[in-house]
C-alpha positions as CSV (number, residue, x, y, z in Angstrom):
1,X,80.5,-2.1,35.0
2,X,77.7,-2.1,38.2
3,X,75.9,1.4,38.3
4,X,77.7,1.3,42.0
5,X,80.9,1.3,40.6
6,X,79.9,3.9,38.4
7,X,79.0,6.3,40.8
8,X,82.1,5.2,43.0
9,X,84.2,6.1,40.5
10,X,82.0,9.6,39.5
11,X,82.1,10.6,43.4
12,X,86.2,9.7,43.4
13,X,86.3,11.9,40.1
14,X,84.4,14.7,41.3
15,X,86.8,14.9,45.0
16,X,89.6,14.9,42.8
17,X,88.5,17.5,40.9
18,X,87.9,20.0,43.7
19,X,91.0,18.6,45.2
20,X,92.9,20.4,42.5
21,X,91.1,23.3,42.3
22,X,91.9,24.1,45.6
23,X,95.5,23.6,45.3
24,X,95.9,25.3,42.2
25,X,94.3,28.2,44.1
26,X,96.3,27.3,47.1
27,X,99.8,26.8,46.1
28,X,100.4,28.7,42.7
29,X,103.8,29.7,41.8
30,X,105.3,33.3,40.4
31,X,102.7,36.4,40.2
32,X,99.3,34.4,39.2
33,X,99.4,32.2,41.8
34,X,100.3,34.7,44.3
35,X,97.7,37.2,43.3
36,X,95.4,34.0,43.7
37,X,96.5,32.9,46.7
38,X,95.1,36.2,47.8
39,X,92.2,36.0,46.0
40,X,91.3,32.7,48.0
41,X,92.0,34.2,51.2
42,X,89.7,36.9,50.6
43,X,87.5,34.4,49.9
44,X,87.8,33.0,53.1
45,X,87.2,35.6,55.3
46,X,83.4,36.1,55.6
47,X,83.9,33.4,57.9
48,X,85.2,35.9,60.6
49,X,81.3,37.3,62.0
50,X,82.5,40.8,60.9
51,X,79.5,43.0,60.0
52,X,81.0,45.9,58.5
53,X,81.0,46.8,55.3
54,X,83.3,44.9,53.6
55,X,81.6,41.7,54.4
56,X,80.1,41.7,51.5
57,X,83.0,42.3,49.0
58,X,84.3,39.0,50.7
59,X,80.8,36.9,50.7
60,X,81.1,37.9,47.0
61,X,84.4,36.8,46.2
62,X,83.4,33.6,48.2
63,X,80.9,33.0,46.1
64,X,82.6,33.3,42.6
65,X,85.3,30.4,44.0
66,X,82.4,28.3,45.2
67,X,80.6,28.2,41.4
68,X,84.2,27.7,39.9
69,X,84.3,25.0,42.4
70,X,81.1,23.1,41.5
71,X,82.0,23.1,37.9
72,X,80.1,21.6,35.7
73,X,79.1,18.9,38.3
74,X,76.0,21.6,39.5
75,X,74.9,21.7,35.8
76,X,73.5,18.0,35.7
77,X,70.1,17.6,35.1
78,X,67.8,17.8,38.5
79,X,65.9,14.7,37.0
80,X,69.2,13.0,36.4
81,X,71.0,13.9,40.0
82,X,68.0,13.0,41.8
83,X,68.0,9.6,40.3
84,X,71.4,8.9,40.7
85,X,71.4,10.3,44.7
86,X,68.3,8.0,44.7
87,X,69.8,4.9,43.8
88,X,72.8,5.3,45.9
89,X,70.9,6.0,49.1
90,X,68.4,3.2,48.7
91,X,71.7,0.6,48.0
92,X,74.2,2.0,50.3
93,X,72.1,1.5,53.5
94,X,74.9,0.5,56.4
95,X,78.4,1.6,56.7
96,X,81.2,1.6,55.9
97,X,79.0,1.5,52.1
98,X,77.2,4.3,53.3
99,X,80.2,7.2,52.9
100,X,78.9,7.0,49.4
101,X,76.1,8.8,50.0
102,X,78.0,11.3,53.0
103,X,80.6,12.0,49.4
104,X,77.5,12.9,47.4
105,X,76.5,15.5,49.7
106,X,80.4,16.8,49.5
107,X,80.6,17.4,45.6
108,X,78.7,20.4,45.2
109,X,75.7,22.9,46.9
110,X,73.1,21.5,44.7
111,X,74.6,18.2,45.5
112,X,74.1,18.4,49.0
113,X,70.5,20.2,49.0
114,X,69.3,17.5,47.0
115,X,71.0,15.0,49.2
116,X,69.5,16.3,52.5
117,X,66.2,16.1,50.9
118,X,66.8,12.6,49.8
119,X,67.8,11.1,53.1
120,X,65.2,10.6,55.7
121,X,65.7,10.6,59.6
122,X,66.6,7.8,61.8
123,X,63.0,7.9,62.5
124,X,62.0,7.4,59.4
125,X,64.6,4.9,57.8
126,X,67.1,3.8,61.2
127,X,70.1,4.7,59.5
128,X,72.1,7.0,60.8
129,X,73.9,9.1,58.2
130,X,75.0,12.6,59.0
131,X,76.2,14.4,62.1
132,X,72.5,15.9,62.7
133,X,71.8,12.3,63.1
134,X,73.0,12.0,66.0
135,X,70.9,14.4,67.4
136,X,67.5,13.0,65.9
137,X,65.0,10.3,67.4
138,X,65.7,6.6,66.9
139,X,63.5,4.4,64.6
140,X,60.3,3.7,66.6
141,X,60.5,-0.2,65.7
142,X,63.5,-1.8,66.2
143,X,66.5,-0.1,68.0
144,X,69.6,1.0,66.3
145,X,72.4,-1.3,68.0
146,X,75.9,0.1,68.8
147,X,78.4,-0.8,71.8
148,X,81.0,1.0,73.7
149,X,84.9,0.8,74.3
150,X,86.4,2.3,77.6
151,X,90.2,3.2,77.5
152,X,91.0,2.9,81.1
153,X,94.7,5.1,80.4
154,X,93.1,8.6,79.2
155,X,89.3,8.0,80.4
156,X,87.7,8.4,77.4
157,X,85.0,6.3,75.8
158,X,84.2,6.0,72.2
159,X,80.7,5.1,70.8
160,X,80.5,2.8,67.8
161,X,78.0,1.6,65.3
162,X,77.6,-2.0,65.1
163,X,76.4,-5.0,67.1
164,X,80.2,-5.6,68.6
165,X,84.1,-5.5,67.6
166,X,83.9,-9.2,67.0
167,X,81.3,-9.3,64.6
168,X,82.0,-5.3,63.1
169,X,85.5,-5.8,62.9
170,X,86.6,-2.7,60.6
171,X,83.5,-1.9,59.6
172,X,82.0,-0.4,62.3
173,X,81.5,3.6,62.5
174,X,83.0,5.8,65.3
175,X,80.0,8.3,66.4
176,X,80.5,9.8,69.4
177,X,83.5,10.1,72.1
178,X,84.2,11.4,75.2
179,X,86.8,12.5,77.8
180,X,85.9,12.5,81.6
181,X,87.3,14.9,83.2
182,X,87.6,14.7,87.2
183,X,87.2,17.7,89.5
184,X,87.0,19.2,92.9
185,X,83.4,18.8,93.5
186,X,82.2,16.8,90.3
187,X,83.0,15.0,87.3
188,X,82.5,15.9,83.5
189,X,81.7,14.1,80.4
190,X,83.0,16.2,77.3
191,X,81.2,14.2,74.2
192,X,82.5,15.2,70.9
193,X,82.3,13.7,67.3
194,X,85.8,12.9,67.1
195,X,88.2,11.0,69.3
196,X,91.2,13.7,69.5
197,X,89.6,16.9,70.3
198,X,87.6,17.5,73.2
199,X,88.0,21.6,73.4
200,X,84.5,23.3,74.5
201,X,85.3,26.0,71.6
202,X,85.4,23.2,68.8
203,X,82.9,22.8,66.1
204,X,83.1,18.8,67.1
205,X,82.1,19.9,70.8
206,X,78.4,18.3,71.0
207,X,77.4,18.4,75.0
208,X,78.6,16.9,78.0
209,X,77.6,15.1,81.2
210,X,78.3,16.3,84.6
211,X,78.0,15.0,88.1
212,X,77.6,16.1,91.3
213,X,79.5,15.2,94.1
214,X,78.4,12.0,95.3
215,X,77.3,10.9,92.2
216,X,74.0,10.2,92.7
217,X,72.7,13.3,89.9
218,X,73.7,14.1,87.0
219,X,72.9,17.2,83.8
220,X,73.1,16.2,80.4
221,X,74.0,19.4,78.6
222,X,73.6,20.3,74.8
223,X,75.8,22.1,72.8
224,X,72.6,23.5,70.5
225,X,69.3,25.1,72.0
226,X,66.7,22.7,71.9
227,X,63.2,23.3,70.4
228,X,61.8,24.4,73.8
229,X,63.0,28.1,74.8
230,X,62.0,27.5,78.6
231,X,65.4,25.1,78.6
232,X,68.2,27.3,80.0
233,X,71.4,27.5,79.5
234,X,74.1,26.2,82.3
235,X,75.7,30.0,82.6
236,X,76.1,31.7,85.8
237,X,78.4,35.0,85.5
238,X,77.3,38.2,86.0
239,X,79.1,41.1,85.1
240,X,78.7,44.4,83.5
241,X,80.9,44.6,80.1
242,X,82.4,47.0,77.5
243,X,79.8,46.3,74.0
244,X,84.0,46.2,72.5
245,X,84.5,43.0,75.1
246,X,82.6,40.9,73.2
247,X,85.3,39.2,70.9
248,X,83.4,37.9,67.6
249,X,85.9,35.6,66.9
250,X,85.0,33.6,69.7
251,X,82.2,31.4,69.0
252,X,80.3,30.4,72.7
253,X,79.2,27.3,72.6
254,X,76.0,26.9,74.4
255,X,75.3,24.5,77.4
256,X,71.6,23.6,77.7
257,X,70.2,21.7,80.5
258,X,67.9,18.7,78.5
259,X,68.2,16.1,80.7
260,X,68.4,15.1,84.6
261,X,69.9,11.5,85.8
262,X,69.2,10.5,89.4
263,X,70.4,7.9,91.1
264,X,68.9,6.4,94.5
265,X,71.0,6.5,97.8
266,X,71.8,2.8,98.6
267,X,74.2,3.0,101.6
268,X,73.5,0.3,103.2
269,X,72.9,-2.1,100.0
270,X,69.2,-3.4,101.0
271,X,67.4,-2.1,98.1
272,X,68.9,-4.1,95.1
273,X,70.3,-3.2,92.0
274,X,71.0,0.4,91.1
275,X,67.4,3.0,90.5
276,X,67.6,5.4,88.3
277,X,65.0,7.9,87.1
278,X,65.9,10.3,83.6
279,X,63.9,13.4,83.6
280,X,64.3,14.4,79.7
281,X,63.4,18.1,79.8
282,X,63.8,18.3,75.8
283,X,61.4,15.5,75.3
284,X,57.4,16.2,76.2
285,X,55.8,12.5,77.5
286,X,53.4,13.6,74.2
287,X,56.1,12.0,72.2
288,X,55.1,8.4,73.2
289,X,51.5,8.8,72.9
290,X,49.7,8.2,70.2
291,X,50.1,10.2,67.2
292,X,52.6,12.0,68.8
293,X,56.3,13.2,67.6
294,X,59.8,14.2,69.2
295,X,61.8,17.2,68.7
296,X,64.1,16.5,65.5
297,X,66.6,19.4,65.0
298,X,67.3,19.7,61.3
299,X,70.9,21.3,61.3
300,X,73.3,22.4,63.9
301,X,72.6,25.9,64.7
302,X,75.4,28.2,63.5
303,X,77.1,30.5,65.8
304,X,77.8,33.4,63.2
305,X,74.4,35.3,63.2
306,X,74.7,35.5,67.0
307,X,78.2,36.9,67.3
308,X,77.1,39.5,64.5
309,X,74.3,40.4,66.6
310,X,76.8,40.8,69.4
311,X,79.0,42.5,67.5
312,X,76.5,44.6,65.5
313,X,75.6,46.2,69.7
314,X,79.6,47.5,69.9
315,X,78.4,50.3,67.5
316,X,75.2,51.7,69.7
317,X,75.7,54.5,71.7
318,X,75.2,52.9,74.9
319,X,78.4,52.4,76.9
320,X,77.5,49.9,78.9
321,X,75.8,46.3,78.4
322,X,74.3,44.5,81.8
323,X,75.2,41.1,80.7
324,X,73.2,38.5,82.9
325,X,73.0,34.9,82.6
326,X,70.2,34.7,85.5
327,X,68.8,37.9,84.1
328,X,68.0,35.3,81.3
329,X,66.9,32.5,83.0
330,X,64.3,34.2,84.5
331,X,63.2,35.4,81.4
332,X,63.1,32.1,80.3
333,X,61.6,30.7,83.5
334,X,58.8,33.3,82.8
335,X,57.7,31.2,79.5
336,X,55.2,29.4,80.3
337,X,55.8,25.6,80.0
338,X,52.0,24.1,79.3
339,X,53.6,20.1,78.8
340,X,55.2,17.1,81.0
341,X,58.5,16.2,80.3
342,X,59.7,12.5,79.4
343,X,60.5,10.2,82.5
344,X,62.2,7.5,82.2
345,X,62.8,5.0,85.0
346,X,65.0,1.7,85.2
347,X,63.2,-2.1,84.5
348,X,62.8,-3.7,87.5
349,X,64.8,-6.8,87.5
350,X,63.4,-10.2,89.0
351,X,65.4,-12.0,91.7
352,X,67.0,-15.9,90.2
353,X,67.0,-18.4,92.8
354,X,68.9,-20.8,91.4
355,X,71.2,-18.1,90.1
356,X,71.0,-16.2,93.2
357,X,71.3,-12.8,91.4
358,X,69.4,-10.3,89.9
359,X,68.4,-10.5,85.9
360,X,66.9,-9.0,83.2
361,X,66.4,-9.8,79.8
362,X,68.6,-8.5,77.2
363,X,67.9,-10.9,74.4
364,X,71.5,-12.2,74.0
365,X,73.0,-8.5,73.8
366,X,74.4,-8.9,77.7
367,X,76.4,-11.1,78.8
368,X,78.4,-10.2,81.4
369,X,76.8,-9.5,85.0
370,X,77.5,-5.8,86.1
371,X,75.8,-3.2,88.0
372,X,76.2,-1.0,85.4
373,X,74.0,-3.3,83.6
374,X,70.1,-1.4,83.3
375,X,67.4,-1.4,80.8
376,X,65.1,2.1,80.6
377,X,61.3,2.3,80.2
378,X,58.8,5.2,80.2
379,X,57.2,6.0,84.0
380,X,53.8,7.7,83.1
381,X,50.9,8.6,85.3
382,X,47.4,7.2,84.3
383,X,46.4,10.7,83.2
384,X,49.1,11.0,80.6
385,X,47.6,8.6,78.4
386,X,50.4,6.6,77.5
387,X,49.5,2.7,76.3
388,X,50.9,-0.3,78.6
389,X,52.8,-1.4,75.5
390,X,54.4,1.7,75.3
391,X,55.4,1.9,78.9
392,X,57.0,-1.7,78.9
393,X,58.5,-1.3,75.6
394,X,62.6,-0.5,76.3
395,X,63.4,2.4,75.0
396,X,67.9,2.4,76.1
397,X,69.5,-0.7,77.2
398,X,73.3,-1.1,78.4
399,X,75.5,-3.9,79.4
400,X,78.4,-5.3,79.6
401,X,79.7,-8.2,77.0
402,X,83.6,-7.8,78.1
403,X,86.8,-5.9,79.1
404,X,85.6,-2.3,78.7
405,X,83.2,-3.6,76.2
406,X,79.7,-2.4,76.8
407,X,76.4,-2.5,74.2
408,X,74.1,0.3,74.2
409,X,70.7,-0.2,72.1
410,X,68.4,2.8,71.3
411,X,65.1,3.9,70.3
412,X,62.7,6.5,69.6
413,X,62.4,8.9,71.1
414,X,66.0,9.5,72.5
415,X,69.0,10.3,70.0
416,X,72.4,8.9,69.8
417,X,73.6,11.3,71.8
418,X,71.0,11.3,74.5
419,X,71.1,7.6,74.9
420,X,75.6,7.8,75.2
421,X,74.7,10.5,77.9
422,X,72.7,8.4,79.9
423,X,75.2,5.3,79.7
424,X,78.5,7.6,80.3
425,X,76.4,8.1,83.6
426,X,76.7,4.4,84.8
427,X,80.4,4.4,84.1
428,X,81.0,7.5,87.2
429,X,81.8,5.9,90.4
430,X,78.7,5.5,93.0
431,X,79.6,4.7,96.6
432,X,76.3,5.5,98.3
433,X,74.4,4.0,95.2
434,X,75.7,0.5,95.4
């Protein structure tokens, strides 16, 4: 037997394992299995943000099913675990193979630590692995190559892995969707990570996309604070609250402003092709100069400390709490932010005679003419220090290749989710743009 089937089968063993741990704990018959059915749900509840006292009781209980969990699957060897994780990362490197590696980091908590040290960032290795992924930098070399279905009937759009359904086929790898949404006076983008559940409140809920009126500007927003703290977040109420209205339960997903889409007014259609310009707030233009480096967020931020905090004010002796989203962006305004952001601008395209159209080269990945068609570059000053090969190298293109069949190709330094932001953009309708 192949060491890959080995470990197949270990990983399958291992799932199994838990899998009836849990139900044994979960389902149990006649006095033991309720009095451990209740053990498990005490378990379960230091997942409420509750601060009090008992917290710890149920942390600890948590813990105790956690180790019985892991079984003797946390007692291998480091040496030996780190091999094996080794060997299946380096041979599992595109999907759908690559799960192998996602179901190592699901056996156990030393499992997973390991794991996470073991597999590098799309930067680094231009696979895309975990969820976090899809908030890191691309591969600075070549671009990591995905396309884009459009359901006209319920308006959502659903990012894939892969060069194209024809040549995927099954194997390609769903990693982001989204929902547009129209409104009064604009239109929203909800982006999750899966295809079914688009709620704001959801731990799926990664940003959005929304529009202004005409259409001509768009915010990117992100659901996790970025590295810079002068980024604010898209709030606007102001109210004075009770310290006991703020519901710990109810985890706020943040909206951050880290990117601005404009799009040039074109009423009278003399000016060619759609301009757009991407101001990337969360990138600094340092990142494409030499030696430099993009935010890479590590892990999703967890809610939970925050809402303690929150929760934790209910027992001061103030009554009151001036709760004041502009309050804070001033605060935030007042850091002071010493660095240019990223710029990004559309590739001018040259005019065909014989064609009699506009083209630009997409290297076989386009082949259907479309205005929504665009290639991205970097727009830097002379002062900034960025290299001409730099500036011409294309850092997001996007085109059509069929029926609600659209590629999108990405690069260091914009993330999966970035780039899907910026294309969702080209699908909202334009009529003084085109």
């Amino acid at each position: 037997m192949s060491f890959k089937a080995i470990v197949r089968e270990l990983t399958k063993e291992i799932r199994d394992g838990i899998g009836s741990i849990s139900r044994r704990r979960g389902g149990g018959g006649g006095e033991d299995g309720k009095s451990s059915a209740r053990y498990y749900r005490r378990g379960k509840s230091h997942i409420a943000p509750d601060c009090s006292s008992s917290t710890s009781s149920s942390l600890t209980a948590f813990v105790t099913i956690q180790e019985q969990q892991q079984g003797r699957w946390a007692n291998l060897p480091p040496e030996l675990l780190l091999d094996i994780i080794h060997r299946v990362e380096a041979s599992e490197t595109a999907w759908p193979a690559r799960k192998d590696v996602v179901a190592c980091a699901s056996v156990c908590r030393s499992w997973r630590d390991i794991t996470k040290e073991i597999v590098k960032t799309p930067e680094q290795c231009g696979s895309l692995t975990f969820p976090i992924s899809l908030k890191q930098p691309g591969p600075r070399e070549a671009p990591i190559q995905c396309f884009i279905k459009r359901e006209r009937a319920t308006s959502t759009y659903h990012l894939y892995l892969g060069l194209s359904p024809a040549l995927s086929a099954d194997t390609s790898k769903l990693l982001l969707a989204a929902k547009k949404i129209r409104r009064a006076t604009s239109t929203e983008f909800v982006i999750s990570l899966v295809q079914d559940d688009y709620s704001r409140a959801s731990n799926s809920y990664v940003g959005k996309l929304r529009s202004n009126f005409l259409g001509t500007k768009f915010s990117v927003y992100d659901s996790q604070p970025p590295h810079d703290l002068s980024i604010q977040s898209n709030s606007r109420s102001h109210r004075r609250i009770h310290p006991k209205q703020v519901s710990p339960k109810v985890p706020a997903a943040g909206n951050y402003n880290v990117a601005t889409i404009s799009y040039e007014l074109n009423v009278l259609r003399t000016r060619g092709p759609r301009r757009m310009q991407c101001t990337m707030h969360s990138i600094p233009i340092s990142a494409i100069q030499e030696g430099g480096t993009a935010p890479t967020p590590m892990e999703f931020k967890n809610h939970h400390d925050e809402q303690c905090s929150l929760f934790s004010i209910s027992k001061g002796k103030k009554p009151l709490v001036e709760f004041s989203s502009t309050s804070l962006a001033e605060t935030l305004e007042s850091t002071p932010n010493t660095r240019d952001s990223l710029v990004l601008k559309n590739k001018a395209p040259r005019w065909h005679e014989q064609l009699q159209c506009w083209c630009l080269n997409f290297k076989g990945r386009v082949t259907v003419a479309s205005v929504k068609n665009f290639q991205l570059v970097a727009a830097a000053e002379p002062h900034q220090n960025v290299s001409m090969a730099e500036q011409e190298k294309v850092i997001l293109q996007f085109g059509k290749i069929g029926k609600d069949i659209f590629t999108m190709d990405y690069r260091y330094p914009l993330s999966a989710f970035q780039a899907f932001a910026l294309c969702l953009s080209s699908f909202d309708t334009k009529p003084a743009c085109e």
